[in-house]
VEXVOVO-210134 format. One record per residue (C-alpha): residue number from 1; chain; x, y, z. Coordinates in steps of 0.1 Angstrom, whole numbers, m for minus. Each point is the difference from the previous one (the first is absolute). Layout:
BEGIN
+------+------+-------+-------+-------+
! banu ! fiza !     u !     v !     w !
+------+------+-------+-------+-------+
!  NUM !    A !     X !     Y !     Z !
...
+------+------+-------+-------+-------+
END
This chain:
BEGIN
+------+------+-------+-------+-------+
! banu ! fiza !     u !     v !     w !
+------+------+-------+-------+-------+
!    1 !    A !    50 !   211 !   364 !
!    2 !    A !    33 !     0 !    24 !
!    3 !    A !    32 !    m5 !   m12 !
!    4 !    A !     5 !   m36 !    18 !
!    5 !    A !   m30 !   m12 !   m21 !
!    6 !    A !    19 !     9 !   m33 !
!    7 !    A !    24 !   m24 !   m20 !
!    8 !    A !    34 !     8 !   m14 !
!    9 !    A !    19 !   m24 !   m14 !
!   10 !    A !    11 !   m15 !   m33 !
!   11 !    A !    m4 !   m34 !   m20 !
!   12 !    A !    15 !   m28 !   m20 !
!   13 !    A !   m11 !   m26 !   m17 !
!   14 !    A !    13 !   m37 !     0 !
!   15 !    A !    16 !   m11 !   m34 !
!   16 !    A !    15 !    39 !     3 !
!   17 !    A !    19 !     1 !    30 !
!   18 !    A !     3 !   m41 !    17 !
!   19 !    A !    24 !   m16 !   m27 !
!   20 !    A !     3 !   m35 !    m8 !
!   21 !    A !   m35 !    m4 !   m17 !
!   22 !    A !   m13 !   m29 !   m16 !
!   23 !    A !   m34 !    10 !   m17 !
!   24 !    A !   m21 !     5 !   m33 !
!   25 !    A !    23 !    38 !    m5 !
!   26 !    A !    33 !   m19 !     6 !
!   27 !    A !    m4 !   m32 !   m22 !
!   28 !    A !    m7 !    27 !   m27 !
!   29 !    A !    23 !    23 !     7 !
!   30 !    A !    24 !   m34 !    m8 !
!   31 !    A !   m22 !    m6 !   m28 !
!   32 !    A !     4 !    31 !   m19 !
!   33 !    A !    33 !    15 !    13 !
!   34 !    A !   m17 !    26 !    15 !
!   35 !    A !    20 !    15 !    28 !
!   36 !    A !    m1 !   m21 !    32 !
!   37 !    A !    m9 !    10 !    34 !
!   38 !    A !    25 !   m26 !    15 !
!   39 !    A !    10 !    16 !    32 !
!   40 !    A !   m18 !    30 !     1 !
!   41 !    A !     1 !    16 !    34 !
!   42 !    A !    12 !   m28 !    19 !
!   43 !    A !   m33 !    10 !    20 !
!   44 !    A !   m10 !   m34 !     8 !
!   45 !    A !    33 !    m3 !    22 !
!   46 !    A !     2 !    40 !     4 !
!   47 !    A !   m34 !     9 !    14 !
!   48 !    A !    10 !     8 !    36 !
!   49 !    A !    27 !    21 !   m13 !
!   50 !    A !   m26 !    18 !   m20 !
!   51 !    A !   m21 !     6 !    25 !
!   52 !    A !    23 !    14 !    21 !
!   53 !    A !     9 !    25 !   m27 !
!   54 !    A !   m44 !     6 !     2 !
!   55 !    A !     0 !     4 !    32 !
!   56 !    A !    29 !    26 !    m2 !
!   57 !    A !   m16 !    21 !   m28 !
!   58 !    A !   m30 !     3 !    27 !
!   59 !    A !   m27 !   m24 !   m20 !
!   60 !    A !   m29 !   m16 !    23 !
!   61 !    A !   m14 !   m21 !   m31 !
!   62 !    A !    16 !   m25 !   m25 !
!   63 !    A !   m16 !   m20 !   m30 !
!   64 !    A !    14 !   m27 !   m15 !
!   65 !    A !   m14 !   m31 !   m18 !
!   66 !    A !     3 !   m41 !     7 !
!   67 !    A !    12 !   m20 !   m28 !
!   68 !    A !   m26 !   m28 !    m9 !
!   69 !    A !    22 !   m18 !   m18 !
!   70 !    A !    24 !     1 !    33 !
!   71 !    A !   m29 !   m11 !    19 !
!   72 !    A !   m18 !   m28 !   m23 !
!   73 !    A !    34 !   m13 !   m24 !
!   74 !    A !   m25 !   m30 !   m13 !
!   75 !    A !   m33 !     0 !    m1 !
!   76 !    A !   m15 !   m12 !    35 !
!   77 !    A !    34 !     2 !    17 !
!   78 !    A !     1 !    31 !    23 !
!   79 !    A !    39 !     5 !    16 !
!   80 !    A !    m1 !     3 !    33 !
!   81 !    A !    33 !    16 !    m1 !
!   82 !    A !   m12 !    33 !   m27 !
!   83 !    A !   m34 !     7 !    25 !
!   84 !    A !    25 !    m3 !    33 !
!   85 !    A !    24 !    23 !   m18 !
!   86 !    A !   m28 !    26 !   m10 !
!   87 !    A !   m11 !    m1 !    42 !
!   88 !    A !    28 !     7 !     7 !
!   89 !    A !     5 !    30 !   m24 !
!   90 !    A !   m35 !    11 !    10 !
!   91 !    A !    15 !    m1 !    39 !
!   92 !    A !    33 !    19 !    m5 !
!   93 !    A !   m28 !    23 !   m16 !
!   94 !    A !   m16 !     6 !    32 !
!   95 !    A !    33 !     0 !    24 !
!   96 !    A !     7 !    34 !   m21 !
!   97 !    A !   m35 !    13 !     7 !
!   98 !    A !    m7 !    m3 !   m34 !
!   99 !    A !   m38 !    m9 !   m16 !
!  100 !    A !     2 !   m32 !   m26 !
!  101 !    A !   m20 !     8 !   m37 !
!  102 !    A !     0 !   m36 !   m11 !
!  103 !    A !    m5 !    m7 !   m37 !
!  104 !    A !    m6 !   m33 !    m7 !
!  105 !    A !     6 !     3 !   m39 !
!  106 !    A !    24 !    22 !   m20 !
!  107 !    A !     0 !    m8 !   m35 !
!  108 !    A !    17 !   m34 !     0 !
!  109 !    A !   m15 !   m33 !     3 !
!  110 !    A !    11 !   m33 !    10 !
!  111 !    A !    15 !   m22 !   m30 !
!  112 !    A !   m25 !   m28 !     2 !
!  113 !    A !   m27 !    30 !    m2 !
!  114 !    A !    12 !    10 !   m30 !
!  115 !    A !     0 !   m32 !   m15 !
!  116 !    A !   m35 !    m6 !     7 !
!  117 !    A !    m9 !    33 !   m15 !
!  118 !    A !     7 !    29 !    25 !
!  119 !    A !   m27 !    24 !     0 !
!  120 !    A !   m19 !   m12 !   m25 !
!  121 !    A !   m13 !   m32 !    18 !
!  122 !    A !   m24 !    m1 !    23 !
!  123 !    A !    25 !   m27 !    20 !
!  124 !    A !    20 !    30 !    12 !
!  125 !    A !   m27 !    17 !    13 !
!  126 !    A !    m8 !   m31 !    25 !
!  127 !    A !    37 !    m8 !     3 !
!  128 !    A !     6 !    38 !     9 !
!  129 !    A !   m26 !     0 !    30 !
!  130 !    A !    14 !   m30 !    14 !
!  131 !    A !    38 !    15 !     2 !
!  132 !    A !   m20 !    29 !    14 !
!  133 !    A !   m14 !   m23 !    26 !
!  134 !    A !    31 !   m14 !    10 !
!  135 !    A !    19 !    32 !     5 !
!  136 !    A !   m29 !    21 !    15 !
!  137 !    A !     6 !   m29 !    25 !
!  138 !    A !    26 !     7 !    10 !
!  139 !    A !     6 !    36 !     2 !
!  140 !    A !   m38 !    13 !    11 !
!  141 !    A !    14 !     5 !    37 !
!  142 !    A !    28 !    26 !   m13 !
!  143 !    A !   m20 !    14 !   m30 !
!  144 !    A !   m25 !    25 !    m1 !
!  145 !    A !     5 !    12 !   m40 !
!  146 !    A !    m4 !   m24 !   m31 !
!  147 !    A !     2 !    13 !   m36 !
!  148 !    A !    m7 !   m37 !   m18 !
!  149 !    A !     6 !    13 !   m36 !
!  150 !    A !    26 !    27 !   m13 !
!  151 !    A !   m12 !    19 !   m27 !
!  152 !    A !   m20 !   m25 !   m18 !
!  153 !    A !    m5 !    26 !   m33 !
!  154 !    A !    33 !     8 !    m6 !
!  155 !    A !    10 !   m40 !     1 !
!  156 !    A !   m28 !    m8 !   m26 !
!  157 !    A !    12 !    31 !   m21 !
!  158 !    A !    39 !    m7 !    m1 !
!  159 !    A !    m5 !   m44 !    m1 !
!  160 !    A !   m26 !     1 !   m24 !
!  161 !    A !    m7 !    26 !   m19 !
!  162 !    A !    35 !    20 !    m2 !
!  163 !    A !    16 !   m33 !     2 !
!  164 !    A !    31 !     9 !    19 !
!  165 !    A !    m5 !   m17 !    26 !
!  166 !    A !    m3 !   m37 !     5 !
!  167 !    A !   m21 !   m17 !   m15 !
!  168 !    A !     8 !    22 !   m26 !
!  169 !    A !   m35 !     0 !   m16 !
!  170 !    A !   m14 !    25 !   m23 !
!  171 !    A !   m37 !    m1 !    m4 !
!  172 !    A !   m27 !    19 !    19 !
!  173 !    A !   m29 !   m27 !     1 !
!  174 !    A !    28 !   m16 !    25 !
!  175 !    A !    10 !    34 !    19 !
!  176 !    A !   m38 !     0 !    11 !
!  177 !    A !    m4 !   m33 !     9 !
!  178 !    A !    27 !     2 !    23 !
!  179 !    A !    m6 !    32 !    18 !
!  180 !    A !   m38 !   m12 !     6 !
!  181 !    A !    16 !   m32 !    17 !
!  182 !    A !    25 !    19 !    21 !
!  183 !    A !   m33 !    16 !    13 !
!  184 !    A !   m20 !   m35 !     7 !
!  185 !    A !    38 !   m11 !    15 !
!  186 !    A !    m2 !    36 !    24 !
!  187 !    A !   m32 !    m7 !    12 !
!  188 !    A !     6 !   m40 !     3 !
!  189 !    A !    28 !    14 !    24 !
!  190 !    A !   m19 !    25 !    16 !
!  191 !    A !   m24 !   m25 !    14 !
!  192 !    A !    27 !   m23 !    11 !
!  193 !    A !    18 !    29 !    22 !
!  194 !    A !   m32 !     8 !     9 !
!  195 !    A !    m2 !   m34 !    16 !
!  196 !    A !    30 !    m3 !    14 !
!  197 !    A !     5 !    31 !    14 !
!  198 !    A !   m33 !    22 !     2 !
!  199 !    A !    14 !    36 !    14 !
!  200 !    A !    30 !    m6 !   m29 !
!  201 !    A !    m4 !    34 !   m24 !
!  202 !    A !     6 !   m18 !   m38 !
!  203 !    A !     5 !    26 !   m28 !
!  204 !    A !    13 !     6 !   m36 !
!  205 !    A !    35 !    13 !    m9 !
!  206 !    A !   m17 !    20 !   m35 !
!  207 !    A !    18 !    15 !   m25 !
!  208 !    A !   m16 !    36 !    m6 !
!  209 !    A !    10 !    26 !   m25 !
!  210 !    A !   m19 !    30 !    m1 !
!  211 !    A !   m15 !    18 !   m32 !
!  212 !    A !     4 !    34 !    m2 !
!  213 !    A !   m23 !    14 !   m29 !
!  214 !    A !    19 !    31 !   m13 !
!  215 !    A !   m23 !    31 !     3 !
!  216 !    A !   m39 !     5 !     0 !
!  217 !    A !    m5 !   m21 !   m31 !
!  218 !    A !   m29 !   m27 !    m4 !
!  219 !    A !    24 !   m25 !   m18 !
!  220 !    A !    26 !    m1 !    27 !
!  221 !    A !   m22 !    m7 !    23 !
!  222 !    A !   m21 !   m27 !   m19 !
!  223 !    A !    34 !   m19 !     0 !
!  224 !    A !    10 !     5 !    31 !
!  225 !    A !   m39 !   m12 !    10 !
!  226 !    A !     9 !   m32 !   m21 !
!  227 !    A !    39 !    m5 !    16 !
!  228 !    A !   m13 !     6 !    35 !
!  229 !    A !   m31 !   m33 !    m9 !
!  230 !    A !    28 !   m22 !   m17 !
!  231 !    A !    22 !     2 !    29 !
!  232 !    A !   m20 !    m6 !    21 !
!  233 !    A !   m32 !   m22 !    m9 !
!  234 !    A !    13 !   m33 !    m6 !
!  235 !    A !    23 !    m3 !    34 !
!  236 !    A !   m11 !    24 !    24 !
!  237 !    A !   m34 !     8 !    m5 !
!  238 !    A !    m7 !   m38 !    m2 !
!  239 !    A !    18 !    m7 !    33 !
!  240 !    A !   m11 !    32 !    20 !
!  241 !    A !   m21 !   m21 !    23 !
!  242 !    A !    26 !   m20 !    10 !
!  243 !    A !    22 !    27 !    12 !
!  244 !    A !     7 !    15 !    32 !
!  245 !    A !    26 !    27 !   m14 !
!  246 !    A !    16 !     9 !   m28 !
!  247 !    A !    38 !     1 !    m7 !
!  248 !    A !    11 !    24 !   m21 !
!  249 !    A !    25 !    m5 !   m26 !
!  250 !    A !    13 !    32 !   m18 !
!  251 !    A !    23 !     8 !   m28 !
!  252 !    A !   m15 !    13 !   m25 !
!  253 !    A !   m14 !    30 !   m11 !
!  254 !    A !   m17 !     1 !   m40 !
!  255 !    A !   m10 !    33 !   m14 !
!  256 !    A !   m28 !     2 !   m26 !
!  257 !    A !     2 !    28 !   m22 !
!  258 !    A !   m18 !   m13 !   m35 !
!  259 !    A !    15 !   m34 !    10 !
!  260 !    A !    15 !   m21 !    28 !
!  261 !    A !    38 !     6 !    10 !
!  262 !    A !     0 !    32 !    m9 !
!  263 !    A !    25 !     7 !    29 !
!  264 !    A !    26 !    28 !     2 !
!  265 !    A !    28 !   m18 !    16 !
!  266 !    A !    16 !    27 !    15 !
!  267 !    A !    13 !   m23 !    27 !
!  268 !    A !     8 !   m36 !    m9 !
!  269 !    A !    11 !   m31 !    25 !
!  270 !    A !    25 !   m25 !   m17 !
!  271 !    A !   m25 !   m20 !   m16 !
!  272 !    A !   m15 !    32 !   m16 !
!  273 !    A !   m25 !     3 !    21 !
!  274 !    A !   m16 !    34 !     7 !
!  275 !    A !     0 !    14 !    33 !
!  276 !    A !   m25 !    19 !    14 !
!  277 !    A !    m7 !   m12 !    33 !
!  278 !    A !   m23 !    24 !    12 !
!  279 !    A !   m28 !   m17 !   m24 !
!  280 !    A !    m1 !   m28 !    26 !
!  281 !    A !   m24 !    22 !    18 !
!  282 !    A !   m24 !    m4 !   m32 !
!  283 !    A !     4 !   m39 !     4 !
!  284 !    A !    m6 !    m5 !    37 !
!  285 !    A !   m36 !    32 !   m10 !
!  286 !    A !   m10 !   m23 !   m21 !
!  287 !    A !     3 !   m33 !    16 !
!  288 !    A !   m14 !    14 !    29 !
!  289 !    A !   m35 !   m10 !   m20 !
!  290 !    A !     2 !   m35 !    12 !
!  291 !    A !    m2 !    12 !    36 !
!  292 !    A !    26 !   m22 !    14 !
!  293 !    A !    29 !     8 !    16 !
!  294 !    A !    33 !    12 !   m18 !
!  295 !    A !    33 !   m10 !     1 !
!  296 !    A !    29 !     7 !   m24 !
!  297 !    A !    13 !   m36 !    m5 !
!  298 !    A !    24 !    16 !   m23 !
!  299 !    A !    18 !    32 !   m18 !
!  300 !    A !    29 !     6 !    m8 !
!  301 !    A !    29 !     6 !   m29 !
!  302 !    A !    26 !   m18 !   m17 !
!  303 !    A !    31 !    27 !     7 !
!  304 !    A !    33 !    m8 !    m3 !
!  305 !    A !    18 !    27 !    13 !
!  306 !    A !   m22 !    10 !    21 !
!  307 !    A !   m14 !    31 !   m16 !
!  308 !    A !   m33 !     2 !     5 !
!  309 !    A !    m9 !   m26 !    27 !
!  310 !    A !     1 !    27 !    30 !
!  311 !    A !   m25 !    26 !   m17 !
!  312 !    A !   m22 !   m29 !   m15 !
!  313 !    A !    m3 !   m14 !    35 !
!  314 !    A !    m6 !    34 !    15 !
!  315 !    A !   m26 !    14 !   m23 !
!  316 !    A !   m20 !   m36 !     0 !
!  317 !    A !     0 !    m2 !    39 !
!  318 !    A !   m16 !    37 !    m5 !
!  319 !    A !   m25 !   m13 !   m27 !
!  320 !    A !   m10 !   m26 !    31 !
!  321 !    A !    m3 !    27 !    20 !
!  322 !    A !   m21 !    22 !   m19 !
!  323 !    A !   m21 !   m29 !    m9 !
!  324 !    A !    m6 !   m11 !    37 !
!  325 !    A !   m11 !    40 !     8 !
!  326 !    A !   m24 !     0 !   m28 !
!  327 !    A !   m19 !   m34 !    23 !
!  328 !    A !    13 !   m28 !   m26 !
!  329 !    A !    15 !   m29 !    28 !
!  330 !    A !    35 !    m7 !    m9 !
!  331 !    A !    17 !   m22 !    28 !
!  332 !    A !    36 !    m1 !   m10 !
!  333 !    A !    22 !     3 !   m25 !
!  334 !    A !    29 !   m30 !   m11 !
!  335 !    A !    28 !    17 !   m25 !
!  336 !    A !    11 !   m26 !   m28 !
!  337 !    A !    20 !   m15 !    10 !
!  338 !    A !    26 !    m8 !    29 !
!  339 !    A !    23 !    m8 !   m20 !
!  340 !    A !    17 !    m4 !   m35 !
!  341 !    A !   m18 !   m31 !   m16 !
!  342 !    A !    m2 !   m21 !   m33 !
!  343 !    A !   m28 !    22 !   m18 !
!  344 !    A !   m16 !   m30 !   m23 !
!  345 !    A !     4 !     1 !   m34 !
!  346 !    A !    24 !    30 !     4 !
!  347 !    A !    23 !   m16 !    24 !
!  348 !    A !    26 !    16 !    19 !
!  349 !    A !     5 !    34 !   m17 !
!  350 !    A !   m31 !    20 !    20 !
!  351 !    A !    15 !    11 !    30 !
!  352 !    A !   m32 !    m3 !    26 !
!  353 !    A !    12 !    m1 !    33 !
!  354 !    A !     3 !    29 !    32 !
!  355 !    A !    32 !   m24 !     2 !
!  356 !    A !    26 !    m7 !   m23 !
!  357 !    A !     8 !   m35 !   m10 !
!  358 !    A !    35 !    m9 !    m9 !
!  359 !    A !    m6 !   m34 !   m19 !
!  360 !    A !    32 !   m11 !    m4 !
!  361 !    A !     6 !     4 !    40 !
!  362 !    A !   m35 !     1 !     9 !
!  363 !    A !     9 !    30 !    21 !
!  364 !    A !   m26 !    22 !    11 !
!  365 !    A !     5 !    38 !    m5 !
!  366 !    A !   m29 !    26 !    18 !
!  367 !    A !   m12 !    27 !   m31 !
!  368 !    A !    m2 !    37 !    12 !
!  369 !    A !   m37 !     0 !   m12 !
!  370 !    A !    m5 !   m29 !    31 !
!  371 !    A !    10 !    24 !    28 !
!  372 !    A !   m25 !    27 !   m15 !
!  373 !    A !   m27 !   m26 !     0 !
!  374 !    A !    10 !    m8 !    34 !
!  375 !    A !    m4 !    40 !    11 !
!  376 !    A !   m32 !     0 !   m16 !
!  377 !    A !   m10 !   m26 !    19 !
!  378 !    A !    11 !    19 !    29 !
!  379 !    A !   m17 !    34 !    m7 !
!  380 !    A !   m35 !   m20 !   m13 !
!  381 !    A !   m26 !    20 !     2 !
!  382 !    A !    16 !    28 !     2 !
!  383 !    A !    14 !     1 !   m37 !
+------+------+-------+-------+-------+
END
């Protein structure tokens, strides 16, 4: 594959990065007194001016997500203002020579879809393929990439059985039911991109972690058999057909040795996060089974002080590489995230971003570890 075929770039989310949110997350962040995203980024006003700073660090890819709630404030009501504001962040996009990943849901959901039920009604599913419709719409000319659902296991997991996340539920008959509707609502969306816009390539943004069974030792390896099914049986394997790549998100690394998390820790990101980025190469091996194309939708670190974001970026970009000589098709590779960002139930402490985010100021401050992405980018594939 040439060099001008492969992505680089970084990502975002709405509710992270735009500010001034109005959704199911911020009526309960006010709810509970959970930290509030209020401003965020400023990205919403700030997106040129974060581009630019893209464009700079040498990226030729960005992803970032449309709020629905933005886009459909009551139910019916689509605002024409929200879908003219996303073409025209979708334009200033491609004036920087820069490839639009579209996600068209992120985790939040529009108030009067909460109140119905969210997920868990089959309204949302039909209300979700209509604001589909209306977007696809209007951006098919100037997008080629859709990723209609973000990690649809680790929302069921953290809403509804973890119950940290809104709606704060704790019960596992309801974790399944949901993540068997985010499928139905994937494919629902599939067809209508499909429809719209034929040559559009529609993926998944997946949360992956890859099991490492410690040693030659028949346990290990019947639990990592049974981690790798869970993961993957009741999302992706049920929407494979409805795919035309696979985004590839990657943070985590779980070592069974007798047990799961059985990890050594030896480096740590600020949430306490192991790093070892080289086992992305196991992740993108292993996905390669679906026989779609690959792209890293995101990986990356929460890191302060800028430690270990340099290294982590270089020896993940080589685990791409490696992966790519041994014939598995990886297409590109987007760092979490551009920059600093509300991190959900965790707020503003993980420190995300290639930039800096002064939230006070909203002043944005390039890290070190950006300009080695950006020579990587430069040597690639020669790394």
């Amino acid at each position: 594959m040439k060099k001008e075929h492969f992505f680089f770039g970084a990502a975002s989310s709405a509710h992270q990065v735009e500010g001034g949110q109005m959704n199911d997350w911020s009526e309960w962040e006010a709810r509970t007194g959970h930290e509030r995203s209020g401003t965020a980024a400023d990205h919403w006003n700030r997106y040129e001016e974060d581009f630019d700073i893209a464009k700079k660090l040498g990226h030729n890819a960005h992803r970032f997500s449309i709020e629905w709630s933005r886009v459909e404030p009551e139910e019916g009501r689509f605002d024409e203002a929200a879908l003219e504001h996303y073409v025209k962040v979708v334009q200033a996009l491609r004036a920087r020579g820069m490839e639009p990943f579209v996600t068209l849901w992120h985790f939040t959901l529009p108030v009067w879809v909460a109140r119905q039920g969210g997920w868990e009604s089959e309204k949302t599913v039909h209300h979700f393929a209509r604001y589909v419709g209306r977007v696809a719409a209007r951006l098919k000319d100037d997008v080629k990439f859709w990723i209609p659902l973000n990690e649809p296991e680790i929302y069921s997991h953290m809403s509804y059985l973890v119950g940290k996340w809104p709606p704060a539920a704790k019960n596992p008959f309801r974790t399944v039911s949901v993540l068997l509707r985010l499928a139905r609502a994937h494919r629902a969306a599939y067809a209508v991109l499909k429809g719209i816009a034929p040559t559009a390539e529609i993926g998944i943004a997946k949360n992956h972690m890859y099991f490492e069974a410690a040693g030659k030792n028949q346990w290990n390896e019947m639990l990592k058999a049974c981690a790798d099914w869970w993961w993957n049986f009741f999302f992706l394997d049920r929407a494979k057909d409805s795919l035309d790549f696979v985004g590839v998100n990657f943070y985590f690394h779980n070592r069974i040795d007798g047990w799961f998390n059985k990890n050594r820790n030896e480096q740590a990101s600020d949430m306490g996060w192991e790093l070892l980025p080289e086992t992305l190469y196991h992740a993108l091996a292993e996905l390669s089974r679906y026989q779609k194309p690959l792209y890293v939708t995101e990986n990356g670190l929460a890191d302060a002080k800028d430690v270990y974001r340099a290294e982590y970026i270089t020896e993940a970009l080589k685990a791409v590489a490696h992966a790519r000589r041994e014939g598995v098709e990886v297409r590109g590779y987007l760092h979490w995230a551009l920059t600093d960002n509300f991190e959900w139930a965790d707020g503003f402490f993980p420190r995300f971003g290639l930039v800096a985010i002064d939230y006070e100021t909203q002043k944005r401050t390039i890290r070190k570890s950006a300009m080695v992405y950006r020579d990587m980018i430069k040597k690639w594939p020669n790394i």
